[in-house]
N, CA, C and O atoms as CSV, one atom per row, in Angstrom:
chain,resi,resn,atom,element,x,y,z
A,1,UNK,N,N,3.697,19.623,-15.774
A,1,UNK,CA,C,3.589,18.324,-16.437
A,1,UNK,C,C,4.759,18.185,-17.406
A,1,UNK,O,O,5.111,19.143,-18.095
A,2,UNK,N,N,5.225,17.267,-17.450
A,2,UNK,CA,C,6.621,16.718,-18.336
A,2,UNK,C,C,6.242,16.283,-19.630
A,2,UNK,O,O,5.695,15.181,-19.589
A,3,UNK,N,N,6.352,16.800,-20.842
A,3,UNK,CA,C,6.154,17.041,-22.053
A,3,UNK,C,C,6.187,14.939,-22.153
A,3,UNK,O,O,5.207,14.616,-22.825
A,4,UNK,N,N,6.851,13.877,-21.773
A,4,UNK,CA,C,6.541,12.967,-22.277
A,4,UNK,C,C,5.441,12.411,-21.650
A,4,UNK,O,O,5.122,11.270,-21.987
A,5,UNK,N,N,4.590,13.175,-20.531
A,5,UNK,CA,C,3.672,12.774,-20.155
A,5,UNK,C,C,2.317,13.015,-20.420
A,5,UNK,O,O,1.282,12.810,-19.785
A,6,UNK,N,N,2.681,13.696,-21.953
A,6,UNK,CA,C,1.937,14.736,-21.774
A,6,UNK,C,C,0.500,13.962,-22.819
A,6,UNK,O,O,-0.492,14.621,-23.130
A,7,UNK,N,N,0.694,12.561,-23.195
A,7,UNK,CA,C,-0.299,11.750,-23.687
A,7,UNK,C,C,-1.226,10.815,-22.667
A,7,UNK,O,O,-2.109,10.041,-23.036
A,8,UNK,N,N,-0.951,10.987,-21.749
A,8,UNK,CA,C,-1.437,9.741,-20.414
A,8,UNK,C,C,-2.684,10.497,-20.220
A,8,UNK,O,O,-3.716,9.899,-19.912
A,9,UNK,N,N,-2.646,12.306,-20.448
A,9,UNK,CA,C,-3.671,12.495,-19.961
A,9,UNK,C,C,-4.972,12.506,-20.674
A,9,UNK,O,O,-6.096,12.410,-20.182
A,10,UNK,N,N,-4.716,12.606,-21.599
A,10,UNK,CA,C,-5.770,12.140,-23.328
A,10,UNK,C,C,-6.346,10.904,-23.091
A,10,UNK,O,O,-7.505,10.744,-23.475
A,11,UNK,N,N,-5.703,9.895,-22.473
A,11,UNK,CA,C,-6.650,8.737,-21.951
A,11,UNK,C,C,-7.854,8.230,-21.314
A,11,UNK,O,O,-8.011,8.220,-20.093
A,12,UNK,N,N,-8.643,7.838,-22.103
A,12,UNK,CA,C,-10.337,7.337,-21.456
A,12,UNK,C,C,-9.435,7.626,-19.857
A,12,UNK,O,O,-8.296,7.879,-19.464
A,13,UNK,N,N,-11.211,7.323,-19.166
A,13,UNK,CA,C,-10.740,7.160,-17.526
A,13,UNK,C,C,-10.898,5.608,-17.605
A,13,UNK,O,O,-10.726,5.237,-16.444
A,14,UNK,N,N,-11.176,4.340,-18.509
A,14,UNK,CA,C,-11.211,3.775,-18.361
A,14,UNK,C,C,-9.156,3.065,-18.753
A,14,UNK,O,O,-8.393,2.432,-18.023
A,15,UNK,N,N,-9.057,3.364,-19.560
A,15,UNK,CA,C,-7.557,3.450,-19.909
A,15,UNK,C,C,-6.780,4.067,-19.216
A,15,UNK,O,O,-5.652,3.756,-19.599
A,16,UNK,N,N,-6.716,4.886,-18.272
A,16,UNK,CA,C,-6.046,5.621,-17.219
A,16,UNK,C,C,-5.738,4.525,-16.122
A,16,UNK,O,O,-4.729,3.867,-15.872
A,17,UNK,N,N,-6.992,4.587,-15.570
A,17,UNK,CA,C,-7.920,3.424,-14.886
A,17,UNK,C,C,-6.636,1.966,-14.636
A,17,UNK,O,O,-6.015,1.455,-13.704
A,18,UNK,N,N,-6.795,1.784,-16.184
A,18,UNK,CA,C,-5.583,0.248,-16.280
A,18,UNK,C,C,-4.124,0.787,-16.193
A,18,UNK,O,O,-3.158,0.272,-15.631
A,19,UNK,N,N,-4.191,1.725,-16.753
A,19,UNK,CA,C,-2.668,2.037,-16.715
A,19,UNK,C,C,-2.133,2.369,-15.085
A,19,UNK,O,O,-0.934,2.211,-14.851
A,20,UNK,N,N,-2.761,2.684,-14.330
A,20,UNK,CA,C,-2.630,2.634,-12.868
A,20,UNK,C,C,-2.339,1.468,-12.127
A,20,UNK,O,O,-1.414,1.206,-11.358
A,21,UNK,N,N,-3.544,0.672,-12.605
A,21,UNK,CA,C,-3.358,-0.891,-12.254
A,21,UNK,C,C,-1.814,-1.845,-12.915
A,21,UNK,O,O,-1.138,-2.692,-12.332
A,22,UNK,N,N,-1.683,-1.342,-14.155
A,22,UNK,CA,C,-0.231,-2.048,-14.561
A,22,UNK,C,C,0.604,-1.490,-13.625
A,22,UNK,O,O,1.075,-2.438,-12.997
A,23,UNK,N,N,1.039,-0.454,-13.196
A,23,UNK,CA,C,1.960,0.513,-12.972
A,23,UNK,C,C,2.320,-0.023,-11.544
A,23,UNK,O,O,3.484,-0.268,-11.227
A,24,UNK,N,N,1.052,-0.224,-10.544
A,24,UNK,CA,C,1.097,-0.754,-9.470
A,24,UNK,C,C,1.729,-2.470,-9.233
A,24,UNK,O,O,2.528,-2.898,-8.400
A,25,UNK,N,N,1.148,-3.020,-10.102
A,25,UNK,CA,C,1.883,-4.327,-10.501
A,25,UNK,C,C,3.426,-4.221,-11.113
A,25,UNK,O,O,4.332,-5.038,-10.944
A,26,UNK,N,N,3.457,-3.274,-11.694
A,26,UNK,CA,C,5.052,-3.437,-12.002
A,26,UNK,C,C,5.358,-3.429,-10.427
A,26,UNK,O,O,5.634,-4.414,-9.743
A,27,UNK,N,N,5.275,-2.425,-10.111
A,27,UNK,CA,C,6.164,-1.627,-8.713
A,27,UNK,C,C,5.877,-3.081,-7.685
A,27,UNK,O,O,6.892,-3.478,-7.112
A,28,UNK,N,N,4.746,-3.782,-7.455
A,28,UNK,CA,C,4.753,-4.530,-6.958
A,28,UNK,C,C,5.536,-6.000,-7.404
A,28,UNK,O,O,5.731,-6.893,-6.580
A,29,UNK,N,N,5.830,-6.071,-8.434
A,29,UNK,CA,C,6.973,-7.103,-8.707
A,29,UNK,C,C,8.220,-7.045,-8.465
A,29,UNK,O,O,9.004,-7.952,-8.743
A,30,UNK,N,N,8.602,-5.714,-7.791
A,30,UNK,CA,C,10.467,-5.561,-7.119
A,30,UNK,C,C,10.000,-4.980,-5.987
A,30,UNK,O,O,10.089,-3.765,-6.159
A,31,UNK,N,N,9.510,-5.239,-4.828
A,31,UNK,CA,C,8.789,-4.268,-3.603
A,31,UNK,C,C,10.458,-4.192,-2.904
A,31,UNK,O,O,10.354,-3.643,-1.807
A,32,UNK,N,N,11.943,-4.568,-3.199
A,32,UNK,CA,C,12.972,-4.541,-2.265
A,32,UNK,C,C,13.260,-3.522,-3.306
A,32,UNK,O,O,14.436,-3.162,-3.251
A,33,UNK,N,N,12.755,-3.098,-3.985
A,33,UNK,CA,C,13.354,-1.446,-4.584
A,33,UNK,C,C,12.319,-0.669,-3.760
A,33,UNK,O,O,12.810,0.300,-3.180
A,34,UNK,N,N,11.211,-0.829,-3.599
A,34,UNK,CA,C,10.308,0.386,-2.501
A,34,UNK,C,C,11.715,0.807,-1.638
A,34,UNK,O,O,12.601,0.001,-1.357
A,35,UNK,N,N,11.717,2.099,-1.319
A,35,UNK,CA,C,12.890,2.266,-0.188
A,35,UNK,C,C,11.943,1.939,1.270
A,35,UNK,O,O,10.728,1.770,1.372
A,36,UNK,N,N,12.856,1.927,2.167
A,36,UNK,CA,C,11.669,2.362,3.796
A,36,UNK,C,C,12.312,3.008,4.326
A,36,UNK,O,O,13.508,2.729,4.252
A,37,UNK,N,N,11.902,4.248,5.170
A,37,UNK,CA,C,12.762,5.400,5.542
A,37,UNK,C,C,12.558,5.505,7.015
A,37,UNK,O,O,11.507,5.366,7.641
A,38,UNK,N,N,13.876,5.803,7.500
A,38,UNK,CA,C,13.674,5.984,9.046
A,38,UNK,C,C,12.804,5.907,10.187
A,38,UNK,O,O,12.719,5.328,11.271
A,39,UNK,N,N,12.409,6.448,9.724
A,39,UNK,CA,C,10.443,7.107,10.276
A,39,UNK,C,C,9.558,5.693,10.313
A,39,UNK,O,O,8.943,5.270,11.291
A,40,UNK,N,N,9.655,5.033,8.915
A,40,UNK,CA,C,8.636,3.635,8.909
A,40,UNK,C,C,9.394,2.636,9.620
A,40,UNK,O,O,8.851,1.722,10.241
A,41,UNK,N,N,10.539,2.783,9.546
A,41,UNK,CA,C,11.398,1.184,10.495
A,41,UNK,C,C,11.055,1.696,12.254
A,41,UNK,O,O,10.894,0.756,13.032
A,42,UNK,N,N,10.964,2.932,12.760
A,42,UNK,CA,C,10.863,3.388,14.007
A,42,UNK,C,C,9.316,3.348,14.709
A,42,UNK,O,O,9.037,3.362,15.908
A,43,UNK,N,N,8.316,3.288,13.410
A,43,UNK,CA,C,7.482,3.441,13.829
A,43,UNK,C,C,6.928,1.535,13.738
A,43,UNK,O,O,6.025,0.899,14.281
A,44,UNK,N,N,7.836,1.248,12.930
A,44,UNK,CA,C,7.076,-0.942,13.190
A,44,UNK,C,C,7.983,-0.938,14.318
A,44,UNK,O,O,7.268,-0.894,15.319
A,45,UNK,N,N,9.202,-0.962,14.654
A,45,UNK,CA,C,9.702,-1.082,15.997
A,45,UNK,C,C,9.066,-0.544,17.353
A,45,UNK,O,O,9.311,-0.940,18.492
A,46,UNK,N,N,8.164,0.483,16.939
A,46,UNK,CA,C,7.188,0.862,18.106
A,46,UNK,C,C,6.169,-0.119,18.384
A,46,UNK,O,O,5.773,-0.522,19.478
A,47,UNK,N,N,5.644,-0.583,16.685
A,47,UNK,CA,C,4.449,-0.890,17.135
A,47,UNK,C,C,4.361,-2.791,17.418
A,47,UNK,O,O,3.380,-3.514,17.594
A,48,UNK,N,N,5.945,-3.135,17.353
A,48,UNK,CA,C,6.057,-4.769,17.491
A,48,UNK,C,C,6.421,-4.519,18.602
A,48,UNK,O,O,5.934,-5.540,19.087
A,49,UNK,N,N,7.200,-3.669,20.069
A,49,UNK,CA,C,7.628,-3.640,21.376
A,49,UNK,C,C,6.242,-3.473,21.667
A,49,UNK,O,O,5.897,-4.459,22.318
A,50,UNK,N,N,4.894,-2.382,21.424
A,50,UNK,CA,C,3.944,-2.541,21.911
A,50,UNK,C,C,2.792,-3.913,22.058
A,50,UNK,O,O,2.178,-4.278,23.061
A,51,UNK,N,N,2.779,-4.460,20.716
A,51,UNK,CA,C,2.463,-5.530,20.711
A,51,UNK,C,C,2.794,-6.450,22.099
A,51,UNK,O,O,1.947,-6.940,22.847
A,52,UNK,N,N,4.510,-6.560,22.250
A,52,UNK,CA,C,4.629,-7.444,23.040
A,52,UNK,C,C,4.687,-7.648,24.386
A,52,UNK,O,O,4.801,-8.661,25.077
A,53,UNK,N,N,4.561,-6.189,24.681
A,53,UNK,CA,C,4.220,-6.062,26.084
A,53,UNK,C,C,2.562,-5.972,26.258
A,53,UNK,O,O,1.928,-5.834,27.304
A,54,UNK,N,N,2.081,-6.090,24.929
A,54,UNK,CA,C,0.344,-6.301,25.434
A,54,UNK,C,C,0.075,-6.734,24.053
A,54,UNK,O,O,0.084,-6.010,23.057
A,55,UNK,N,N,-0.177,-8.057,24.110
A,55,UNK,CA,C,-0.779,-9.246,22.461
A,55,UNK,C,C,-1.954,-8.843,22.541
A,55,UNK,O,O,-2.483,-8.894,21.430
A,56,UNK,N,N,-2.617,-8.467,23.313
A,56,UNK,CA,C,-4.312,-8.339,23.064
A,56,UNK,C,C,-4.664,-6.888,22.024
A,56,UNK,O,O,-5.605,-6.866,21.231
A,57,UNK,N,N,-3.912,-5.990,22.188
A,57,UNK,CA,C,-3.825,-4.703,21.192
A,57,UNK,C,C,-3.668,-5.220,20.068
A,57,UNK,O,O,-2.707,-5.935,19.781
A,58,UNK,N,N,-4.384,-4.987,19.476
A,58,UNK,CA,C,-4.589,-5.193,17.898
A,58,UNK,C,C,-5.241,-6.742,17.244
A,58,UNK,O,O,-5.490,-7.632,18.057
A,59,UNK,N,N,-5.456,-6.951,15.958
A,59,UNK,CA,C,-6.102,-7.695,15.321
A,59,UNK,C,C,-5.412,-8.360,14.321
A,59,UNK,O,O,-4.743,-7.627,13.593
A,60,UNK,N,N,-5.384,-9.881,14.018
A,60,UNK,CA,C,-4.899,-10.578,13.384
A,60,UNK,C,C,-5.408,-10.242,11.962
A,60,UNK,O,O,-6.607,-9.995,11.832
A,61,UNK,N,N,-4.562,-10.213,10.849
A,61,UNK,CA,C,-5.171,-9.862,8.905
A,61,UNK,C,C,-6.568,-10.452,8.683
A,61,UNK,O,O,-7.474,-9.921,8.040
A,62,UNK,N,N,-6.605,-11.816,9.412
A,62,UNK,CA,C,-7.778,-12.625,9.044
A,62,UNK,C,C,-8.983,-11.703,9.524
A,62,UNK,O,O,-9.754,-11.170,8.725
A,63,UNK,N,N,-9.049,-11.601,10.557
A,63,UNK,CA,C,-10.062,-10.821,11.456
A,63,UNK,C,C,-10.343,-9.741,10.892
A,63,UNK,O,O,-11.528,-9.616,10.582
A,64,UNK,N,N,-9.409,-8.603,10.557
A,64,UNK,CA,C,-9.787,-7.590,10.232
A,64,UNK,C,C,-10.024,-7.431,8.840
A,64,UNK,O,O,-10.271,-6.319,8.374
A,65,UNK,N,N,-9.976,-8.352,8.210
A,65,UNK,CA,C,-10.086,-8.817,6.888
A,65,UNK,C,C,-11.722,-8.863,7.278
A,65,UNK,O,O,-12.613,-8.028,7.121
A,66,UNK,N,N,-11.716,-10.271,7.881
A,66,UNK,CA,C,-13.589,-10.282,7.970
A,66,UNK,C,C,-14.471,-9.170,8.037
A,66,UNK,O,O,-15.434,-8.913,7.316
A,67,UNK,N,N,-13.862,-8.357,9.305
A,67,UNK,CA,C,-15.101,-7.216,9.895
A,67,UNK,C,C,-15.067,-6.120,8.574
A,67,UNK,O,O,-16.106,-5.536,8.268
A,68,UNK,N,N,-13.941,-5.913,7.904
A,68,UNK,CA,C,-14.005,-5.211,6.664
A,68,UNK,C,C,-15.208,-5.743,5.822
A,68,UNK,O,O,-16.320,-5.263,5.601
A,69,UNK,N,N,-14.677,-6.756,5.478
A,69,UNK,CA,C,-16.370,-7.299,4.725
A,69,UNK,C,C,-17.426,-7.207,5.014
A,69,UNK,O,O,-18.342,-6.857,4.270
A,70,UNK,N,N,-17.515,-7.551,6.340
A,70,UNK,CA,C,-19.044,-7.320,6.731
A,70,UNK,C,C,-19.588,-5.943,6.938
A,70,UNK,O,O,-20.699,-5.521,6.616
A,71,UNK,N,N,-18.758,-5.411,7.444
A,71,UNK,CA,C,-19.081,-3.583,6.913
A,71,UNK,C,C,-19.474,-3.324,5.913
A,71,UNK,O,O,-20.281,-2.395,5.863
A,72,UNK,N,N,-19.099,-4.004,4.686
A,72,UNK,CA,C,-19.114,-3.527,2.874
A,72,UNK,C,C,-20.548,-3.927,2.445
A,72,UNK,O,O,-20.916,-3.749,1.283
């Protein structure tokens, strides 16, 4: 553990908790700094050629959005 980190862990779990949630929102306000590495561009290029030689494989966000819910 890195001596300036070394107060984060003294934090409620409810204060941890948020500080996770800010942290994620920062990172999510510049997502073209996320890098993407070899491996993830090879593997959406797999999975958009599969797609298009067969549209019926797989599920639209909406859809799988729903059946998620109704599971919950």
């Amino acid at each position: 553990m890195k001596p300036q980190f070394a107060a984060v862990f003294e934090l409620t779990i409810s204060d941890k908790l948020q500080l996770l949630e800010d942290l994620w929102d920062s990172i999510a306000e510049t997502p073209e700094q996320l890098p993407i590495y070899e491996w993830q561009k090879k593997e959406l290029d797999l999975r958009k050629e599969n797609y298009q030689h067969n549209s019926t494989v797989g599920t639209s966000w909406e859809i799988a959005k729903q059946r998620i819910s109704q599971q919950l």
